[in-house]
C-alpha positions in Angstrom: 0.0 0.0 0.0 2.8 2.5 1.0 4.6 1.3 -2.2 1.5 2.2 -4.2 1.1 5.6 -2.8 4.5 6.6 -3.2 4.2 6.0 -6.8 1.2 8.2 -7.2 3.0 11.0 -5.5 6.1 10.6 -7.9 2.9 10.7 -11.0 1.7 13.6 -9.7 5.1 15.4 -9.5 6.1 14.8 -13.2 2.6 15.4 -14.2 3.3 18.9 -12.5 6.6 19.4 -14.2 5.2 18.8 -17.4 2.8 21.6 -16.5 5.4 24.2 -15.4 7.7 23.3 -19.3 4.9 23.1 -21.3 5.5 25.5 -24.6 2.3 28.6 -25.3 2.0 29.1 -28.4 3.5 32.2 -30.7 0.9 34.0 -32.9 2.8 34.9 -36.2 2.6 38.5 -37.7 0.7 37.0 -40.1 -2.6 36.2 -38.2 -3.4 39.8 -38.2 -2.6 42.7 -36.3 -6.2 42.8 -35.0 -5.4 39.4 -33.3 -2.4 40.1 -31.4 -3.0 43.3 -29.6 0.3 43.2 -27.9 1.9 43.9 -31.1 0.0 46.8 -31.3 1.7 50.7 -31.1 -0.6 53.0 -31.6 -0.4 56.4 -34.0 -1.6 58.5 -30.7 2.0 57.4 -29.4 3.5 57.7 -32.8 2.0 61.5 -32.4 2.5 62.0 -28.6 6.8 60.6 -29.6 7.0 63.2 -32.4 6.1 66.2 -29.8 8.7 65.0 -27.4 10.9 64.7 -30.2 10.2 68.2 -31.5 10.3 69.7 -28.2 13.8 68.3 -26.8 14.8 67.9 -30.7 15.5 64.3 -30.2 15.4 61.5 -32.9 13.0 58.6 -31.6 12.3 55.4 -33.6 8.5 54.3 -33.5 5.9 51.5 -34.4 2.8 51.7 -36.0 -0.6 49.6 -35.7 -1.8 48.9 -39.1 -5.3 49.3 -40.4 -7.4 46.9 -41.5 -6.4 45.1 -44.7 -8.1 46.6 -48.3 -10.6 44.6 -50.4 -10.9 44.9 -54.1 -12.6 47.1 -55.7 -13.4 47.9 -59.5 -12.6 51.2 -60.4 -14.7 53.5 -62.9 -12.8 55.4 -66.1 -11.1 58.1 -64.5 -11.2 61.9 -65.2 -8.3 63.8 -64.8 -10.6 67.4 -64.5 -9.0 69.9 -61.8 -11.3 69.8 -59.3 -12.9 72.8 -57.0 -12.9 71.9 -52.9 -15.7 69.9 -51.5 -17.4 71.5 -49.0 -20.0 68.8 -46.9 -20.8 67.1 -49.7 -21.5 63.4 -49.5 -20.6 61.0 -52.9 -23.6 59.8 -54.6 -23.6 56.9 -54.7 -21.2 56.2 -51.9 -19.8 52.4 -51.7 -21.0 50.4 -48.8 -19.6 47.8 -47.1 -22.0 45.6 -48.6 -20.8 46.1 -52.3 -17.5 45.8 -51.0 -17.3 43.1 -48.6 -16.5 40.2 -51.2 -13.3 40.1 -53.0 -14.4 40.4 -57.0 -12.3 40.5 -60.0 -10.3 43.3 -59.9 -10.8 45.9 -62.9 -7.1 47.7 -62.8 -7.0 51.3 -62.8 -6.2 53.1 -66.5 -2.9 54.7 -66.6 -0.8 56.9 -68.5 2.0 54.0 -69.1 3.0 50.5 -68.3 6.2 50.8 -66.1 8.2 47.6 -66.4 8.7 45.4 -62.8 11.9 46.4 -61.3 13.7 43.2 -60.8 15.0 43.0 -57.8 16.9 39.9 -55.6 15.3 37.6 -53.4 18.2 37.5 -50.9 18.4 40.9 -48.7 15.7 43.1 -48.2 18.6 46.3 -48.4 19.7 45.0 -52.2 19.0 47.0 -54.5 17.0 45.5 -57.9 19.3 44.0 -60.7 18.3 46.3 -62.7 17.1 50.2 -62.5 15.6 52.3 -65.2 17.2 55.5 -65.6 14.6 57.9 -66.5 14.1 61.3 -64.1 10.5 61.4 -62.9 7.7 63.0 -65.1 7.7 66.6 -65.7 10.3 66.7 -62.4 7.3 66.0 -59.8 8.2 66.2 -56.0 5.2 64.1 -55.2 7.1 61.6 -52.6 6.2 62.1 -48.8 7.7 61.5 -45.7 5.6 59.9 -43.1 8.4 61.1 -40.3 7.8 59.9 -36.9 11.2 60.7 -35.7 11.3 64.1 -35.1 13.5 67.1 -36.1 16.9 64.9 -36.6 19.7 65.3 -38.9 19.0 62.6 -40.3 16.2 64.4 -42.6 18.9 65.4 -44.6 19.5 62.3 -46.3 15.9 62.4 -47.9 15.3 65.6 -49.2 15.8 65.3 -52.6 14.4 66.6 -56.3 11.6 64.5 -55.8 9.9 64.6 -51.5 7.9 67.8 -51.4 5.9 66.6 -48.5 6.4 65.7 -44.8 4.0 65.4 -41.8 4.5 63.3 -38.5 1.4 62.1 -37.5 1.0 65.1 -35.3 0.6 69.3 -35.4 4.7 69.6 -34.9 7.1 70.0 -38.0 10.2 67.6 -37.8 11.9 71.0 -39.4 11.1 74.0 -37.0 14.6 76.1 -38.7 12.8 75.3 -42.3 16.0 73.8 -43.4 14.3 72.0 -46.2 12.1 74.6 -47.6 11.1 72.2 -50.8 9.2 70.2 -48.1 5.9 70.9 -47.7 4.6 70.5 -44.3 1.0 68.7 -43.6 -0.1 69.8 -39.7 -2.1 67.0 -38.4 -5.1 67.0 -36.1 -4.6 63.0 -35.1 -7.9 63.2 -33.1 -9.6 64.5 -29.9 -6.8 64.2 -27.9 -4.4 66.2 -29.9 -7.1 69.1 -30.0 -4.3 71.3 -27.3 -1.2 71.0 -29.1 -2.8 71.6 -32.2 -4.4 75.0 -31.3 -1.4 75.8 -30.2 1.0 75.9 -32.6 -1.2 75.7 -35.6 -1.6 79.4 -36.0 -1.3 81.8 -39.1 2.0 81.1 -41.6 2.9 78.2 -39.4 2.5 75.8 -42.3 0.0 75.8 -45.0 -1.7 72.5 -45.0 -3.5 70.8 -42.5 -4.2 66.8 -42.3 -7.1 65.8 -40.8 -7.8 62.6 -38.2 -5.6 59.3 -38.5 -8.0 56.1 -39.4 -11.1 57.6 -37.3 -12.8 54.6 -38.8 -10.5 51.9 -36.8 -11.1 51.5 -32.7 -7.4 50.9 -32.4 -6.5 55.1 -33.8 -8.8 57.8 -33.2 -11.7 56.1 -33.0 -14.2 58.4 -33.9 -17.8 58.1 -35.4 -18.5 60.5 -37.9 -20.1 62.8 -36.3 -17.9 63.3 -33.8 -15.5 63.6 -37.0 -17.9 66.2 -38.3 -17.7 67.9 -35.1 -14.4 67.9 -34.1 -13.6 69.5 -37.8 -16.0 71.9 -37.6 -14.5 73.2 -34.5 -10.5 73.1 -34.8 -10.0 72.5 -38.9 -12.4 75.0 -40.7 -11.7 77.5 -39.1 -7.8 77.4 -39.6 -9.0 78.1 -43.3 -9.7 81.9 -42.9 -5.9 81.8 -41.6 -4.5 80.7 -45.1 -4.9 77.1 -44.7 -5.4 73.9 -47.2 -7.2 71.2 -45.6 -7.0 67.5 -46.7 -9.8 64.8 -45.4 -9.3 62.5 -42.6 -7.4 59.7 -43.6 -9.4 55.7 -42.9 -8.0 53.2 -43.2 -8.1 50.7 -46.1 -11.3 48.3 -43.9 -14.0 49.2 -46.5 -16.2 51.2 -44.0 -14.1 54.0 -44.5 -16.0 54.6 -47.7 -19.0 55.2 -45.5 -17.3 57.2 -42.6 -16.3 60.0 -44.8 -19.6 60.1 -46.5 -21.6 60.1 -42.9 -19.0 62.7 -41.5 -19.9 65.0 -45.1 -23.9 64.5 -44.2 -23.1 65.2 -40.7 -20.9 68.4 -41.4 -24.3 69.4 -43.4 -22.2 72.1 -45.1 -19.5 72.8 -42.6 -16.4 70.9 -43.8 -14.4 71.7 -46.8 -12.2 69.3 -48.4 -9.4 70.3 -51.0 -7.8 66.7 -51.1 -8.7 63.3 -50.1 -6.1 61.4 -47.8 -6.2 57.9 -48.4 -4.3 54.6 -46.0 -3.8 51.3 -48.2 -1.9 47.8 -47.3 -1.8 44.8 -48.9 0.4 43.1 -51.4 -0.7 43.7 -55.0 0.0 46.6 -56.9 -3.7 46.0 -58.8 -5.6 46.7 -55.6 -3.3 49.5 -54.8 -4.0 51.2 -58.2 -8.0 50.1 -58.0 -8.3 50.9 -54.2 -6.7 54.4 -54.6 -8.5 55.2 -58.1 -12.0 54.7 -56.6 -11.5 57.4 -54.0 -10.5 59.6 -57.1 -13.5 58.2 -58.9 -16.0 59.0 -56.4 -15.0 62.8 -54.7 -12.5 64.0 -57.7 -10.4 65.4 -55.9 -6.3 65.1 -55.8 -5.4 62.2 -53.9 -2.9 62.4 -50.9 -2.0 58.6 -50.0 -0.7 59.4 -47.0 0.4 56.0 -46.0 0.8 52.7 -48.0 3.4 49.4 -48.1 2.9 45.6 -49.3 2.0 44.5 -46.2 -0.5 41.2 -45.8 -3.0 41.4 -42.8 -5.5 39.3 -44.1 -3.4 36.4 -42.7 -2.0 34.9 -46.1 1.8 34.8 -46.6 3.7 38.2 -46.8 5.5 39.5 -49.9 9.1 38.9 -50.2 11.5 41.5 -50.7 11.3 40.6 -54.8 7.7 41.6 -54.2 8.4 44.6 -52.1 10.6 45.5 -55.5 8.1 44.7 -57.7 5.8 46.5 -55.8 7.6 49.9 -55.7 8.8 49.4 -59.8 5.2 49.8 -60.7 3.8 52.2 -58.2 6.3 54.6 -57.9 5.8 55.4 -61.8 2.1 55.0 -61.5 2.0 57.7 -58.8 4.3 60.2 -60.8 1.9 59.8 -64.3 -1.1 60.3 -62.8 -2.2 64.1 -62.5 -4.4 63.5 -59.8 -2.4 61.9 -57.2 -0.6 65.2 -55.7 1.3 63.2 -53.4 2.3 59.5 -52.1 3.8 58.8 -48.8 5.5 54.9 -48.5 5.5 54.0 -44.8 8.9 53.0 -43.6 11.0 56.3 -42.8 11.7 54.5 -39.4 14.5 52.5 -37.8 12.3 50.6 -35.8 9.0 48.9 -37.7 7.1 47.6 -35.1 5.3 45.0 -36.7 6.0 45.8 -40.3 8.2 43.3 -42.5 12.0 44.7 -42.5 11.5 44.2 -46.6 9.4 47.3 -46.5 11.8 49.3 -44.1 13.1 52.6 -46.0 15.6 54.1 -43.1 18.4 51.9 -42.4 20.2 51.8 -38.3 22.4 54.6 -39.8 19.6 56.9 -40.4 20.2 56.9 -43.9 17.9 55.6 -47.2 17.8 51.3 -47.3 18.6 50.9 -51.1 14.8 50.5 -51.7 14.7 53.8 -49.7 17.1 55.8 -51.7 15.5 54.1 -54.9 11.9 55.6 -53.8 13.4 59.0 -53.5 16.1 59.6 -55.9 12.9 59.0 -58.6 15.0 57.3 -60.7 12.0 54.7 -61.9 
């Protein structure tokens, strides 16, 4: 009997062991941001870094928490008309999340030519493609962006070139306060409701000339707004900056298909009250198709000039992400794409950064030096 209970004791004791080495499982990146919440860094912290930054003139890396992936969408013939401001003006018809919900054949967007793909290696994500066409931009556009988290370092230097005439950082606060790089336009951004202090405060006359409205109010993980509050929170602390000499660009959703219908319930909402001069457009996912089709129905349905004020080939619907060839070939066709078409103003590729979170290093554009990864310094020497 003693001899029996012994030996349960020494059962229950490795059974116990067992317990304390057992292995939890790892959710990959590529379940989806929206399922792993600990990978998540939100663009209030990108925004609340880039103050700090501006304020002690520090250069802080940063993450980002991606939006929803993009669905496809079949895209109309476009007009390339200039187009007047919209001022509360809801699309008719706007796209609904119904009509968009399934994944149909995708109808690519028309465009002025048919770049080539970039070749580009399959072993390094810093290599630069095999091969590199030579031709300067279209016309000598400065249509490239910089989505610039880190604040006003040095290290801007490196990227201001014939071709970025933008910059904004998630925030009111300019990574260049001594205007060293006066061929870069600054966008002031109103992030959302809790950025409404800093913003009045140092968006005042001549302090820049453009302002950005709310990051991905559609998306509970950003601002987080409905649109109403949208339409209200405009009203109050953008419009008004127009009497002072500013441009104002539309809150920027993310690519989930409701943000269709947020920025046509904020226009209803606004009732007359908001007044857009651009549309500001988010997009990730992996084929350049979607990209073209995604971004061409925004022009399609406000005509207006399109700000894409973030976008990478990024997967978040959980399939296998692009490998740097694809990053490459990517880049080879959209860069080009962006430059011939007269109503994209400008095109911001995510990945100014040292640190990218939960973004594929294949998409990174700042390398630990602070200076341009090759595909960095191929996206903004314009040399497509």
């Amino acid at each position: 009997m003693a001899s029996k209970l012994i030996n349960l004791l020494a059962l229950a004791c490795l059974a116990a062991l067992a317990t304390t080495f057992a292995v939890a499982p790892v959710n990959a990146l590529a379940t989806g941001i929206h399922q792993n919440s600990n990978r998540q860094v939100h663009h209030d912290v990108i925004a609340r870094r880039s103050r700090i930054s501006n304020k002690k003139r520090q250069n802080n890396s940063t993450q980002r928490c991606k939006p929803r992936p993009s669905t496809s969408l079949s895209s109309a013939a476009v007009s390339t008309s200039s187009a007047a401001p919209i001022t509360s003006t809801a699309p008719s018809p706007a796209p609904t999340s119904e009509t968009q919900s399934s994944s149909p054949a995708v109808t690519a967007a028309p465009s002025s030519s048919s770049p080539a793909v970039t070749a580009a290696p399959s072993s390094s994500s810093s290599a630069a493609p095999a091969s590199t066409p030579s031709s300067a931009p279209s016309n000598g556009q400065t249509k490239v962006g910089l989505a610039w988290p880190n604040g006003p370092s040095s290290d801007l230097q490196f990227y201001s070139t014939s071709v970025t005439g933008w910059i904004y950082s998630w925030s009111p606060y300019t990574p260049d306060p001594n205007h060293q790089f006066p061929n870069l336009q600054f966008m002031a951004q109103l992030w959302g409701p809790d950025q409404v202090s800093d913003f009045e405060s140092v968006v005042t006359p001549g302090y820049a000339g453009w302002i950005l409205g709310m990051n991905e109010p559609n998306e509970p993980g950003q601002s987080n707004m409905n649109p109403q509050d949208g339409a209200t929170l405009w009203m109050q602390n953008i419009e008004p900056k127009r009497a002072q000499g500013y441009q104002t660009c539309s809150p920027a959703t993310s690519s989930n298909p409701n943000g269709f219908t947020w920025i046509a319930d904020m226009l209803e909402a606004c009732n007359g009250g908001c007044t857009f001069d651009c549309i500001a457009v988010h997009w990730y996912d992996v084929d350049f198709s979607l990209f073209q089709s995604y971004v061409t129905q925004w022009y399609n349905t406000y005509n207006l000039p399109i700000y894409i004020t973030e976008f990478a080939p990024q997967n978040f619907n959980g399939g296998a992400q692009p490998t740097t060839s694809d990053v490459w070939s990517f880049y080879g066709q959209a860069m080009p794409w962006i430059m011939d078409t007269p109503w994209i103003a400008a095109a911001f590729p995510f990945g100014f950064m040292q640190n990218m979170g939960n973004v594929i290093v294949a998409d990174q554009l700042m390398g630990s030096n602070g200076q341009p990864t090759d595909l960095g310094q191929f996206i903004i020497s314009g040399n497509y």
